[in-house]
Structure formats: C-alpha cells, structure tokens
C-alpha positions in Angstrom: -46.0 16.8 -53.5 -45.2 13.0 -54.4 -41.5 13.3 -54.2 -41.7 15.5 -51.2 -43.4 12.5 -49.1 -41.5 10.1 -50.7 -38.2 12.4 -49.3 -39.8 12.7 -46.1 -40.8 8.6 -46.2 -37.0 8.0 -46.5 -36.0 10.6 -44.1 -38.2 9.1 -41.3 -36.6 5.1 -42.2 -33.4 6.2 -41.4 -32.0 5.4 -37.9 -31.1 8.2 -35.7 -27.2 9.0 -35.7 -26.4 8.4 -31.9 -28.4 4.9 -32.7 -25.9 4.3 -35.7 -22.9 4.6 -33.7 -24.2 2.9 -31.0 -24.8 -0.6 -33.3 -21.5 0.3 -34.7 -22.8 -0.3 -38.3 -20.4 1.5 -40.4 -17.5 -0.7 -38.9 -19.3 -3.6 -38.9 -19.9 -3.1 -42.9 -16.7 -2.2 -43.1 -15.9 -5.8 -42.0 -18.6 -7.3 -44.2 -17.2 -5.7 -47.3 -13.3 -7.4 -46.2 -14.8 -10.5 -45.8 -16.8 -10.4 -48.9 -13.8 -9.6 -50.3 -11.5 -12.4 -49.0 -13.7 -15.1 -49.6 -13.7 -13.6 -53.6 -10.3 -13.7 -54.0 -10.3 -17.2 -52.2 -12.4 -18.5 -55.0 -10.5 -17.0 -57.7 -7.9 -18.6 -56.3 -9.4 -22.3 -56.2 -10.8 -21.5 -60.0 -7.3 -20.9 -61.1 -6.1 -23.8 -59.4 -9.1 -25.8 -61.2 -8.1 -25.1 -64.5 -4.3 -25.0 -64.3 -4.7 -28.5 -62.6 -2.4 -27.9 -59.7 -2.5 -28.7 -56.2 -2.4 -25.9 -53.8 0.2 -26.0 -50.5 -1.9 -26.6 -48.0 0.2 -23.8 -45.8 -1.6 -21.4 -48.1 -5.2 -22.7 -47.6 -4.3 -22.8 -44.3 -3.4 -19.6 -44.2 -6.2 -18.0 -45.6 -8.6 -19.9 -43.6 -7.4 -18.5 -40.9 -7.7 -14.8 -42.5 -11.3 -16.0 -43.0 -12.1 -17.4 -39.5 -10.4 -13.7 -38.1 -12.8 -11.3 -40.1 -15.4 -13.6 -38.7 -14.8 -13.5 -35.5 -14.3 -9.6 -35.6 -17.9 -9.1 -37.1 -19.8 -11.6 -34.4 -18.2 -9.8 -31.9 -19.1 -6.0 -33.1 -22.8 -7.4 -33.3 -22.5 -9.3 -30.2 -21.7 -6.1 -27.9 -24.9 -4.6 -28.8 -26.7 -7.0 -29.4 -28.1 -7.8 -26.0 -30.2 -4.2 -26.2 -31.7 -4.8 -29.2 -32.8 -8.4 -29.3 -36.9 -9.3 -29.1 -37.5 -12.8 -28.2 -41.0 -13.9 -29.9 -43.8 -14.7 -26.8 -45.0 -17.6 -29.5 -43.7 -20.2 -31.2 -45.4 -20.8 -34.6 -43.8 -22.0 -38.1 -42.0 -19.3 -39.0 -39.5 -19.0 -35.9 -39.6 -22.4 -34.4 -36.3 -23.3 -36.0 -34.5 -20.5 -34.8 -36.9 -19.9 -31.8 -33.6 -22.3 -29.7 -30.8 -20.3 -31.2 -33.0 -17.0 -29.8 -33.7 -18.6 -26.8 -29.7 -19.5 -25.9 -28.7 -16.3 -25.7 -31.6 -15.3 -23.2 -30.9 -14.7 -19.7 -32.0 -16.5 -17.0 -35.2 -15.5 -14.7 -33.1 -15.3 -12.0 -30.6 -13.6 -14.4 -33.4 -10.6 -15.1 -34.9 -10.6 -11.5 -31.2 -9.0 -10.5 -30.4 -7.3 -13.8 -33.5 -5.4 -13.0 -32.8 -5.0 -9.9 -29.4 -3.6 -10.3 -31.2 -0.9 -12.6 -33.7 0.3 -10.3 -31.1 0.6 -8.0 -28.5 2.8 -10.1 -31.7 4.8 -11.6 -33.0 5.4 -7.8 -34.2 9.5 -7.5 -33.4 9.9 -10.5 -36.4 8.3 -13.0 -38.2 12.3 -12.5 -35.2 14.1 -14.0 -34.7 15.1 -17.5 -33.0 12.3 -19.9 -29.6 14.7 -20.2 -29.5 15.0 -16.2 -29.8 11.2 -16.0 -27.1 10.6 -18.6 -24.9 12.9 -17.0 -25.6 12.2 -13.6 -24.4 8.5 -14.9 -21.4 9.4 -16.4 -20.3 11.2 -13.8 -20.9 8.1 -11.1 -18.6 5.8 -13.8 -15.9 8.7 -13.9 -15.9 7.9 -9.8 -16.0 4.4 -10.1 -13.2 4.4 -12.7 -11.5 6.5 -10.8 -11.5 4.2 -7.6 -10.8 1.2 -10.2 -7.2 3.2 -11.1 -6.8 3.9 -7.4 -6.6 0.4 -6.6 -4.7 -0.9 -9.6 -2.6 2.0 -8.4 -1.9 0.2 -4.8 -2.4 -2.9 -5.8 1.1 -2.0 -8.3 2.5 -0.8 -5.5 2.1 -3.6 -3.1 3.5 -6.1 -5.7 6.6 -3.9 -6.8 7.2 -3.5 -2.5 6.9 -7.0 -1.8 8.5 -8.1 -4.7 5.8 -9.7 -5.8 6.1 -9.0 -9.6 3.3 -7.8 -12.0 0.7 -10.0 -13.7 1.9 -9.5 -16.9 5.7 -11.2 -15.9 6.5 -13.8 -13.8 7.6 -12.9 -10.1 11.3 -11.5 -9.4 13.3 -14.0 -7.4 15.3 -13.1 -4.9 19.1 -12.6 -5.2 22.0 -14.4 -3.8 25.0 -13.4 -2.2 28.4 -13.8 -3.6 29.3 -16.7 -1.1 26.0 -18.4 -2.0 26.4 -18.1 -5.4 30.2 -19.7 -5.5 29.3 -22.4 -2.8 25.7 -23.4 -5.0 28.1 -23.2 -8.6 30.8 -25.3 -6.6 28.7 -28.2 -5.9 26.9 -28.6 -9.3 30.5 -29.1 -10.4 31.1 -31.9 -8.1 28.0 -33.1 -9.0 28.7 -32.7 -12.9 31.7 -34.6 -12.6 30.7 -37.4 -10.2 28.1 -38.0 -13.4 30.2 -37.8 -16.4 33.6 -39.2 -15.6 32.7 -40.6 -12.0 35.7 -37.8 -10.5 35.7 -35.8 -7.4 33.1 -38.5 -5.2 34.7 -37.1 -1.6 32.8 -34.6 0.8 34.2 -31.6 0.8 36.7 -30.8 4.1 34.3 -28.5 5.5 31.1 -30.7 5.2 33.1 -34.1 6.8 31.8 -35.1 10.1 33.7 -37.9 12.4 32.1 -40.6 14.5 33.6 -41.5 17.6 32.1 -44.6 18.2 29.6 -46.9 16.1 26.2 -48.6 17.0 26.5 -51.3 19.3 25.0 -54.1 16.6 28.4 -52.6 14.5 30.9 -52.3 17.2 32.1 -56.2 16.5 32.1 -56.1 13.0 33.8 -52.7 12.0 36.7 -52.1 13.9 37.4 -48.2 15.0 39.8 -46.4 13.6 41.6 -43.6 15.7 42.9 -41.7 12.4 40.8 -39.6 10.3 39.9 -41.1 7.2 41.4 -40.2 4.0 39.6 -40.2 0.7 41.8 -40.5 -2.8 41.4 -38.1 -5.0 42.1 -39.6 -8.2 39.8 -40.9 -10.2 41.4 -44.9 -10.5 41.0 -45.1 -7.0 37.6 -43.8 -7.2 36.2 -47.5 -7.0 37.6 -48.3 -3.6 35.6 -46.0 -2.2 32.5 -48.4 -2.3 34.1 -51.4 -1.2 33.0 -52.5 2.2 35.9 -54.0 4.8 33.9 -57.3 4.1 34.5 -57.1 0.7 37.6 -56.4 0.5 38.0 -59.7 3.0 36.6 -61.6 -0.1 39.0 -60.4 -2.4 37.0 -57.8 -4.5 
C-alpha cells in the first residue's frame, strides 16, 4: 500500500505533457547540459594552462566567451517566451523577496498595459466563454489560420507592388534604373576628361557640342575685352594647356 501511494505521490508531481512542451523544458535542459558542459571544458582548459605556466591567445578566450555568451542567450530566451504566463508577482514585500521583489517587478506590465491586455482578451474570447475548452481552442485556431492567411495576402501584394514599381525587396537594396547606350558612352566620356584634367592636367577644352558663343559682352566689359569676330580655338596639347588661364591682362603684363 506504501509504495503504491508513494507511485501515485510521484505520478500526481509530474507536470502534464501539453504543459511540458509548452515551457519547452526538455530543450531548455538540453541547453543547460551544453552550457554546463562548455564552461567545464573552459576550466580544464585554464587548469592546464595554470600548471604548464603558459599564456593563453587571447583569440581563443575570446572565442570561447563568445560560445559562452551564445548558449546563454539561447536559454534566457527559451524561458523568456513563456515566461510571461507563468510568472506570480508576490502582493507583499517581506525579507525573503525584497531583493528580488525589483527584478520581479521590471518585467511587470504596466496598469495601463493590463487594462488593454485584458481588454483585448475579452474581446477575442467574446460568445465564446460558454463553449467547451476544445471548441474555444479550435474556434481560435481557426481565426489565426484567417489572420495568417490575410498576413500572406498582403505580403503577397505588397511583393508585388515593389517588384512592379521597381521598388526592390527589403531584404536587397532597390534596383536602379538602366541607361541607355548613348547615356552610358556620353557619362563614361566625361569621367575621362575629367580623369585626365586631374592627373596629367590634359584635355581642359569643352567639348564641340557643349561650346556656346557670345555675341556681345556686358556693358562694364565691353571697353576692356575687345570682341573677337572668330570662334575661339582651344589647344589641345597639353604644353599649351597653361595659356588657357591667362587673362588678356595678363598676358599684357608679360606672364
């Protein structure tokens, strides 16, 4: 009779299954047992250095720090997903749980927070808190298959509208539009006059196309500059490429 209640003790402190694989707990020991493990073979590691009297790279501490800080990270964020269902924040502060009573507290919502948390719950569960638990769940389920479904349906358009207007996708940057031929050869043309004007100080002339002629000059000008009938010509070589900046009234000066 003893070891029967003692089975049925045991059988009665285990957690339901659907409660186990909601909290996730074989992953999350899983996790433990890695870390556990990691931060052994760390220490091993350090004794060994200890007692060979060598200095580790710090590459490799760095390194395993980081292999530390991951597993970590994974396990506070397995607990923290269900956590929020689970917690019970203590009504009274007393010696026991007054020095984690702030760290509780931190991670409580708001008033205003539950007000429309509770709200939103009353809502969803509205006509439906006089049906059977199974109904509910699968009246639920079937109201997030329509809202995932509209979710796709507008990822769907929204996909659409980018790849029409050329708009790109979030995950690249946006496609640019193309050139033409002509555009092309005219833009690659001009960064080589402008290359060469910079290096070696060559080809400083507009272009035939681009040169525009003034028939007459300002009035404050007029008696200073004389007018020249011709067209202008500009050297091409690059010794005469100096001359090109010279004023007339410097070149009355002698420079």
């Amino acid at each position: 009779m003893e070891g029967e209640l003692v089975q049925q003790q045991q059988q009665q402190e285990r957690l339901n299954q659907a409660v186990q694989q909601q909290l996730n707990l074989e992953q999350v020991k899983t996790r433990a047992i890695s870390l556990f493990k990691a931060i052994s073979r760390i220490l091993e590691d350090f004794d060994a250095y200890a007692r060979t009297n060598t200095t580790p790279k710090w590459q490799d501490i760095l390194g395993q720090y980081s292999m530390v800080n991951l597993e970590l990270f994974n396990i506070v964020d397995d607990i923290k997903k269900v956590s929020k269902a689970f917690i019970v924040h203590p009504k009274n502060v007393n010696a026991d749980n007054a020095t984690i009573l702030p760290v509780m507290l931190s991670t409580k919502l708001l008033p205003e927070m539950e007000t429309e948390d509770t709200s939103k719950r009353d809502q969803l569960l509205q006509g439906m808190q006089n049906l059977p638990i199974p109904t509910q769940i699968d009246k639920l389920k079937a109201r997030l298959d329509m809202i995932a479904a509209a979710c796709e349906g507008a990822e769907k358009v929204l996909a659409d509208t980018r790849k029409a207007y050329c708009f790109g996708t979030r995950q690249g940057p946006a496609i640019a539009p193309t050139l033409d031929k002509g555009q092309a050869a005219k833009i690659q043309e001009q960064e080589n006059l402008l290359r060469a004007a910079v290096n070696i100080g060559e080809e400083l002339r507009i272009p035939a196309d681009q040169r525009r002629t003034t028939a007459s000059l300002p009035m404050h000008l007029a008696d200073a500059y004389p007018v020249n009938e011709g067209a202008q010509s500009f050297p091409d070589g690059s010794n005469n490429s100096k001359s090109l900046f010279l004023t007339p009234s410097l070149k009355y000066y002698g420079f």
